[in-house]
C-alpha positions as CSV (number, residue, x, y, z in Angstrom):
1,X,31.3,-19.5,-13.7
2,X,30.7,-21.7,-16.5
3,X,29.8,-19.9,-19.6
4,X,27.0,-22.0,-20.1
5,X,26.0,-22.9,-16.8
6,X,25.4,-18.8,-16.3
7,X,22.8,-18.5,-19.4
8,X,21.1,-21.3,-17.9
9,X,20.7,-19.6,-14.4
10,X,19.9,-16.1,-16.0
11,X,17.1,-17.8,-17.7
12,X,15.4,-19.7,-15.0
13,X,16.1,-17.3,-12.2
14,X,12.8,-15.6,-10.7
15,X,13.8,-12.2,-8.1
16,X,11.7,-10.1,-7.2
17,X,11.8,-6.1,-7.8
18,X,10.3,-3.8,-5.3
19,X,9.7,-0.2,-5.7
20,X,8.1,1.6,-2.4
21,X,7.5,5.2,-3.2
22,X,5.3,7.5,-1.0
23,X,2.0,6.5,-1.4
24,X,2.3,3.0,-3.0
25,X,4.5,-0.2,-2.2
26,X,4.6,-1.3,-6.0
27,X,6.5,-5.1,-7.3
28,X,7.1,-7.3,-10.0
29,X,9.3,-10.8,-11.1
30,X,12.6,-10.5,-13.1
31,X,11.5,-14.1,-14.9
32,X,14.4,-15.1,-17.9
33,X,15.3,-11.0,-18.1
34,X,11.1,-10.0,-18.2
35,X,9.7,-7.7,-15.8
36,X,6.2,-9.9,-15.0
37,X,2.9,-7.1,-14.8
38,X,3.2,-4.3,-12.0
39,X,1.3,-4.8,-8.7
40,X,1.1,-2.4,-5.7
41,X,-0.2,-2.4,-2.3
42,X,-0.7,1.0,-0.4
43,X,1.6,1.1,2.6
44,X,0.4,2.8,5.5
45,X,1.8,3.1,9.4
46,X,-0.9,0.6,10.9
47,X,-0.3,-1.9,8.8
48,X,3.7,-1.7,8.2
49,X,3.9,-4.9,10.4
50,X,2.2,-7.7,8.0
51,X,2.3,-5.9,4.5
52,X,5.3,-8.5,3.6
53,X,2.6,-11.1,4.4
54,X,-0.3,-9.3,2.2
55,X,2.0,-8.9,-0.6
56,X,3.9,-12.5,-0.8
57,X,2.3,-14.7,1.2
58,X,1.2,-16.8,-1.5
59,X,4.3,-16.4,-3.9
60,X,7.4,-19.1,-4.0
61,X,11.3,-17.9,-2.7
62,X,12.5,-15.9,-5.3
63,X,16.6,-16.3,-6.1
64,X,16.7,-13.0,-4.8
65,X,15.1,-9.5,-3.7
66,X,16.2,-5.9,-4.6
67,X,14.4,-3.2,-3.1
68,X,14.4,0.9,-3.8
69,X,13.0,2.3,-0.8
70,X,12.3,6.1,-0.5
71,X,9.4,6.6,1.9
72,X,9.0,4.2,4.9
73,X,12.7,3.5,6.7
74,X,10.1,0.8,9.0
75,X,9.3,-1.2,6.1
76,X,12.9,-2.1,5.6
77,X,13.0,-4.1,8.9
78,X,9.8,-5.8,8.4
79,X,10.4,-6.6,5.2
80,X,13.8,-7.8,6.1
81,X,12.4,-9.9,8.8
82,X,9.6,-12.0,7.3
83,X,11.4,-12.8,4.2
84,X,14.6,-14.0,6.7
85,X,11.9,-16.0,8.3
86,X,9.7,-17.0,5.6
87,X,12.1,-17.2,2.6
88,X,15.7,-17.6,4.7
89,X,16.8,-15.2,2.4
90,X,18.0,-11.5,2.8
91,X,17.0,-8.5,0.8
92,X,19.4,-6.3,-0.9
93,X,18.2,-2.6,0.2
94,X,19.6,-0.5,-2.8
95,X,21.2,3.1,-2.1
96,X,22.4,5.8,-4.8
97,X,26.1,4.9,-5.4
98,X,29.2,7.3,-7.0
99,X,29.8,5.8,-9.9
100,X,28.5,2.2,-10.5
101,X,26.3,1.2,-14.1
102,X,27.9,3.5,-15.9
103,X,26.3,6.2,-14.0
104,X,28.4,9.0,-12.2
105,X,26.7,10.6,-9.4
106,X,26.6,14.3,-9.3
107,X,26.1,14.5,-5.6
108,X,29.2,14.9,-3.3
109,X,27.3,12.7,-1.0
110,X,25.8,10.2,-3.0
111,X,23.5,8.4,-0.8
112,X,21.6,11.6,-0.6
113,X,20.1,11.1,-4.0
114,X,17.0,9.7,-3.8
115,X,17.7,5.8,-4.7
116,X,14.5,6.7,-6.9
117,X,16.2,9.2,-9.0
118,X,19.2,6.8,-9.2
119,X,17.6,4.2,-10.6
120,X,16.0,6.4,-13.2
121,X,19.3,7.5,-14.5
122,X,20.6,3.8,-14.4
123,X,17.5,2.8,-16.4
124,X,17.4,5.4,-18.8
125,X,21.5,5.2,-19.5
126,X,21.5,1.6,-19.6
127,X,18.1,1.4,-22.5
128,X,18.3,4.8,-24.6
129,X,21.6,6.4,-26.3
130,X,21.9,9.9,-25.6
131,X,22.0,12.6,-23.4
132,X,18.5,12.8,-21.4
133,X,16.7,14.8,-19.0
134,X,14.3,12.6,-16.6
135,X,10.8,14.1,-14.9
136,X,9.5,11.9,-12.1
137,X,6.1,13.5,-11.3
138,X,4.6,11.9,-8.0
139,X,3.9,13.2,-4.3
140,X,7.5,15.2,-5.4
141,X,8.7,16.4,-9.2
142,X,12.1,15.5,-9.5
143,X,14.1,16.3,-12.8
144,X,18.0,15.4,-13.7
145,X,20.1,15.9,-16.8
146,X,22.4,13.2,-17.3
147,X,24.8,13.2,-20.8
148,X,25.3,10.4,-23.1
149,X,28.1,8.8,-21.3
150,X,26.7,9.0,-18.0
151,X,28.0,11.8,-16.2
152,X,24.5,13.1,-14.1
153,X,24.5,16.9,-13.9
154,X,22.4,17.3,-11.2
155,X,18.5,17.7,-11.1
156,X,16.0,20.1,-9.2
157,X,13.1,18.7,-7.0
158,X,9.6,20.5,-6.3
159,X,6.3,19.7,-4.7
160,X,4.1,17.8,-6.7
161,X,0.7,19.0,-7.9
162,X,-1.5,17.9,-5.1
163,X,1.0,19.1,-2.0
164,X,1.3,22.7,-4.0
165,X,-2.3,22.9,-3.8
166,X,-2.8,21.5,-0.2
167,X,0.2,24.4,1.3
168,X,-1.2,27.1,-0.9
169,X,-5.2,25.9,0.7
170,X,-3.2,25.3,4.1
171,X,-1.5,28.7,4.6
172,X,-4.6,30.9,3.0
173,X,-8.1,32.3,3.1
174,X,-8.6,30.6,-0.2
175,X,-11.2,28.3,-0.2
176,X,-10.9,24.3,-0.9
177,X,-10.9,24.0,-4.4
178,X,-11.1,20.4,-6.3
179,X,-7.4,19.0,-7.6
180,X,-6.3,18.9,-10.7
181,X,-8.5,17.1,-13.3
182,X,-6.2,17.4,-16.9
183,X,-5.2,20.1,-19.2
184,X,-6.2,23.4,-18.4
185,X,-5.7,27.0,-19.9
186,X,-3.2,28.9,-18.4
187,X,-5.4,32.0,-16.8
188,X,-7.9,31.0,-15.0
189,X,-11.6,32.0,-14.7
190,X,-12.2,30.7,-11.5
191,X,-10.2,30.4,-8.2
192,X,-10.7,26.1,-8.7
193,X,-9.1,26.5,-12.4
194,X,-6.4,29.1,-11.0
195,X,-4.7,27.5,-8.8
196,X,-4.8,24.2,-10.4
197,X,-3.8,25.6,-14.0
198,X,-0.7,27.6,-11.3
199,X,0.4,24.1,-10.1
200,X,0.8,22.6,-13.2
201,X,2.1,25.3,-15.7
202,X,4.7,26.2,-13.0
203,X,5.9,22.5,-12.8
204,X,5.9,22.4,-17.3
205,X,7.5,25.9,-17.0
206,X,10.7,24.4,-14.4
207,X,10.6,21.6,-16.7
208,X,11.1,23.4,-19.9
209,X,13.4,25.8,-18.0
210,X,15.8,22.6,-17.2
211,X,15.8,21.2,-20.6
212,X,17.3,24.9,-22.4
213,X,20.0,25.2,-19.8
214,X,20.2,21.3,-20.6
215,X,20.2,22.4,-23.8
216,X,23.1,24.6,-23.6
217,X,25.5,23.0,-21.5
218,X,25.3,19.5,-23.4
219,X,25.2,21.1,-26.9
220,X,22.3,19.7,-28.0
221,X,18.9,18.9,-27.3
222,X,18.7,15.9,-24.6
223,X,15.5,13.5,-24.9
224,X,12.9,14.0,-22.0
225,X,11.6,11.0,-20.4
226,X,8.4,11.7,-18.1
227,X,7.6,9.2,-15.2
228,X,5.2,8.8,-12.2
229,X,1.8,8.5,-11.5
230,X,1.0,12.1,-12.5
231,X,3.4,12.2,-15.6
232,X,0.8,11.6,-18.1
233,X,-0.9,15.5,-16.6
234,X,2.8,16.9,-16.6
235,X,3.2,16.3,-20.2
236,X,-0.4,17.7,-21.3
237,X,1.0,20.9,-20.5
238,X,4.6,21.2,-22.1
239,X,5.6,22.2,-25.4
240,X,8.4,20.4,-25.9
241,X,8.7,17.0,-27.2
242,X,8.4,14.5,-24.8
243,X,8.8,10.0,-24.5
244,X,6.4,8.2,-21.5
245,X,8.4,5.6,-19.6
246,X,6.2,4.7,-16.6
247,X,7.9,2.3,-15.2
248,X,11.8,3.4,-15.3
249,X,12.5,2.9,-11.6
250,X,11.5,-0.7,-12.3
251,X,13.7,-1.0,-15.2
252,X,16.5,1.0,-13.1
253,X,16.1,-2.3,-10.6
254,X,16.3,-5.2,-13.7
255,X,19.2,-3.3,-14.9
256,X,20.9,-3.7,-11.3
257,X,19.1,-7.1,-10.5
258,X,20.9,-8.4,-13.8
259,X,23.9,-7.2,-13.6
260,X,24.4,-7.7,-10.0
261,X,25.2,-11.4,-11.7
262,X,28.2,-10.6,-13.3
């Protein structure tokens, strides 16, 4: 392609970035190499059918689509359908790949990394120098070490705050207690505060626990990146030194919607 020709294209191109987590069905533009302001939709089984509609119905054809899907397999064939229909243009459905972006899996089987935790380590080796370790803190708390030239070392994955509380309520005598509201101390003076203050110093503890053995096997002290919906609560409780980056999946899709290009 020409040289010039390309610069023009990256600049005027408008594609669409689609995150759908477990709860939330979340979007933006790639406009000139901006991510436009995040919107979301809630996604649930009912309404699987026309959420494509609800979402885009009133937005032009982008140049093209990538979509991270880790919650609703359905939504992939309804999504793929109205925007063949409506757009004449096929999604590309991203999955966790064995070396690509400068990113080599740790998994034997590398589709079975969450395309979610992929695109985090994508985003966060493709933005910030360094070895890193990388706490997604939604319906599940996920955490993976990666080093500074991409080699992911694995990660660890855990209930997040609100399904701890819900099994522990589920399985007991205990009675329903309200969820967790922000920083708490760590012993409890009430079965509410205990089991709250339990579900969120055990997920700081794992997290600090991950970063020393980070620690030691990269030789030095990686940076911690929190993200999610509930990351802002996770990082009230730790003691180590932490950077917020909410929106890291998206920038794990621009990084693969741009490059995807060349």
């Amino acid at each position: 392609m020409d040289p010039l020709k390309h610069q023009i294209n990256c600049c005027t191109e408008r594609k669409l970035l689609i995150d759908i987590g477990n709860t939330n069905l979340k979007w933006c533009w790639l406009e000139g190499g901006k991510r436009t302001s995040l919107q979301y939709m809630p996604h649930r089984r009912e309404a699987l059918p026309d959420l494509a509609q609800r979402c885009w119905a009133d937005s032009k054809r982008p140049e093209a689509v990538f979509i991270a899907n880790v919650a609703a397999p359905a939504l992939n064939h309804h999504i793929d359908r109205w925007m063949r229909h409506n757009w004449m243009l096929a999604p590309s459905f991203l999955v966790s790949e064995a070396d690509s972006f400068g990113v080599q899996n740790a998994y034997g089987r590398p589709e079975q990394l969450g395309v979610d935790r992929w695109l985090t380590l994508v985003a966060v080796h493709n933005q910030y120098p360094g070895p890193a370790c990388i706490v997604d803190s939604g319906t599940a708390i996920t955490i993976d070490v990666i080093r500074e030239e991409g080699q992911h070392l694995g990660g660890v994955i855990l209930p997040g705050f609100e399904l701890m509380r819900g099994v522990l309520l589920e399985n007991t005598h205990i009675p329903r207690v309200q969820s967790i509201q922000g920083t708490l101390n760590i012993l409890g003076k009430d079965t509410e505060s205990a089991v709250a203050s339990a579900c969120l110093n055990a997920a700081a503890a794992l997290v600090e626990r991950v970063f020393n053995t980070a620690t030691e096997m990269i030789g030095k002290c990686p940076d911690v990146f929190m993200t999610g919906s509930d990351a802002v609560l996770l990082q009230s409780a730790l003691t180590i030194p932490t950077k917020l980056q909410p929106e890291l999946v998206m920038l794990g899709l621009s990084v693969v919607a741009t490059r995807k290009d060349k």
